[in-house]
N, C-alpha and C positions, 0 to 999 in steps of 0.2 A: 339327464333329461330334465327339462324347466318344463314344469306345468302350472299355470297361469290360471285361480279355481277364481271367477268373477261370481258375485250375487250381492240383491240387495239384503234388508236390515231382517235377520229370522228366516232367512230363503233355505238355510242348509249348508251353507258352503262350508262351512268350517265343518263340520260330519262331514262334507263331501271328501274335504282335503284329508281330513284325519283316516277313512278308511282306505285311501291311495296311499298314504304313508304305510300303513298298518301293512298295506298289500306289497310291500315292496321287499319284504323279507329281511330289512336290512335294521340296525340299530338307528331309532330317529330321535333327532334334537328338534323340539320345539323351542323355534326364535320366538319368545314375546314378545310383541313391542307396544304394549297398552301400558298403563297404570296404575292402578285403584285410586282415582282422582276424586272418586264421589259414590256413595253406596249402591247406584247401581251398577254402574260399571265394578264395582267391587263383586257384587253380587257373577256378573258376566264371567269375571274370570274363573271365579270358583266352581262356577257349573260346568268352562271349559278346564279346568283341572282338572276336577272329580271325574270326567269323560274320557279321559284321556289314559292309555295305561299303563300300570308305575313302573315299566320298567323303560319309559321315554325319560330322558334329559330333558331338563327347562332351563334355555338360557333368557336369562329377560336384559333381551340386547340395548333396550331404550332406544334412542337416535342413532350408534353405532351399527347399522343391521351389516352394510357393506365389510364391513371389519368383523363383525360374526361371521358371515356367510365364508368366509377365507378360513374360517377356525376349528368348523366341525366338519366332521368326515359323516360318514354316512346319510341316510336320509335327512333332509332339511326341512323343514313342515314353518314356514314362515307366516303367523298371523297377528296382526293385518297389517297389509299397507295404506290403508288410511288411517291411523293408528299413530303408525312410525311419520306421516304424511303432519299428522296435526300436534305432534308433541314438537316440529321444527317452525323456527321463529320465520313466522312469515310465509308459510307452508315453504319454504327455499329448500330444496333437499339436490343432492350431487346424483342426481338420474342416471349419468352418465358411469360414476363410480360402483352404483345399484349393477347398473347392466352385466359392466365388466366381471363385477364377482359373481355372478349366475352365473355369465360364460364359462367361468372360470374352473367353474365344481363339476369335477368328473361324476360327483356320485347325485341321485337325485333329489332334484329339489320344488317343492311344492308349494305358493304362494297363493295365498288370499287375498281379496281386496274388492274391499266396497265398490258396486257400482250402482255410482248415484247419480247419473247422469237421467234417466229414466223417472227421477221424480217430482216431487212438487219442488217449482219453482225458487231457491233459497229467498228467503224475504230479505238476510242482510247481504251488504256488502262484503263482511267475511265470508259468509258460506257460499255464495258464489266466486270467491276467490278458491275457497276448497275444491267445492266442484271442480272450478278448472282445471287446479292442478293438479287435482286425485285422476282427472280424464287424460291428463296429459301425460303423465306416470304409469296409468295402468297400458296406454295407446303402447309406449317406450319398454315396458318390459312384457305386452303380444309380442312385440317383434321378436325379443330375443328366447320367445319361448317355443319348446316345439310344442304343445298343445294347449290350447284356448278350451277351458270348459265354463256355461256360462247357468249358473245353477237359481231353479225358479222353483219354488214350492216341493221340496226336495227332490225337485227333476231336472239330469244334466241334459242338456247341450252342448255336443263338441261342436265348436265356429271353425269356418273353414278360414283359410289362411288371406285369401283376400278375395276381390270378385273377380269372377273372370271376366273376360274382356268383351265385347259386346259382338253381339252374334256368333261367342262359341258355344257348342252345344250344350254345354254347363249351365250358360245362361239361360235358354230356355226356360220357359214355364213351364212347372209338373203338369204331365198325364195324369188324368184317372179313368179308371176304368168303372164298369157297374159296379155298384156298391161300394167304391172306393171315394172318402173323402179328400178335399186338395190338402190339409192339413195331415192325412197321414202321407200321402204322396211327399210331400215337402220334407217330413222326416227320413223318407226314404230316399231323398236326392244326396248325391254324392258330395260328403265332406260334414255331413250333420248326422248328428246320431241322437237320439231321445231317448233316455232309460231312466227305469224308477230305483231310486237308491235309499 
């Protein structure tokens, strides 16, 4: 099972992804793909170490993630793919090779990844180049994942798989009833799920 953990910068996602590893019963390799490039991000990692429990594996796969993801067996807790996205020359990364090796792994595997599509505007030319192709990337491995969670203020979001088609009864606009707000009805529509984590 490929599960697909989205959120932006401090939202949770990585606590989200790590307690679905932890939940899985199985022995899990933590793929890194950051670097201690500058003392904060030094500082980042350390805190996602210290978090994490020693009897996980840390592989720090670099730009090889596809060729990790083929090498370890049990749970795979993959963070981040904007990470592994900005350490490749020209954001260029083999999406297609990414996909294959998710398909690939009988046992489950859990990915992270910025979504920055939702924010201020990038001022350069680089980082709208990121953007795109972190949006392009993240689009390519929904697909090949069976569940979307899209994590906000340590609150998930399961997304549903795509819209449905127009005028099927999915599509509809929630009910509410007395004393029912449209925002909880909307969590209550089928294929979204809201919970505090």
């Amino acid at each position: 099972m490929i599960t697909l953990v989205l959120g932006g910068a401090r939202s949770g996602k990585s606590t989200v992804a790590e307690r679905l590893a932890a939940g899985t019963g199985l022995p899990v390799s933590y793929l890194a793909t950051g670097a201690a490039s500058d003392p904060d991000m030094a500082e980042r990692i350390a805190v996602h170490r210290a978090r994490r429990p020693a009897g996980w594996s840390t592989v720090e796969c670099g730009t090889d993630l596809a060729a990790t993801l083929t090498l370890v067996r049990g749970t795979a807790l993959v963070d981040a793919l904007g990470t592994w996205l900005a350490r490749a020359q020209d954001f260029d990364v083999d999406t297609g090779e990414l996909c294959r090796a998710l398909g690939a792994r009988t046992d489950p595997t859990i990915v992270v990844s910025e979504e920055v599509g939702m924010g201020v505007h990038p001022a350069s030319a680089a980082g709208r180049r990121f953007r795109d192709a972190l949006g392009a990337l993240n689009q390519a491995v929904a697909a090949v994942a069976d569940q979307v969670l899209l994590v906000v203020a340590g609150r998930v979001l399961a997304m549903q798989a795509s819209l449905p088609a127009a005028g099927s009864p999915a599509s509809d606009p929630p009910r509410t009833t007395a004393g029912a707000t449209a925002t909880h009805a909307a969590n209550d529509s089928p294929g979204t799920t809201a919970q505090h984590v």
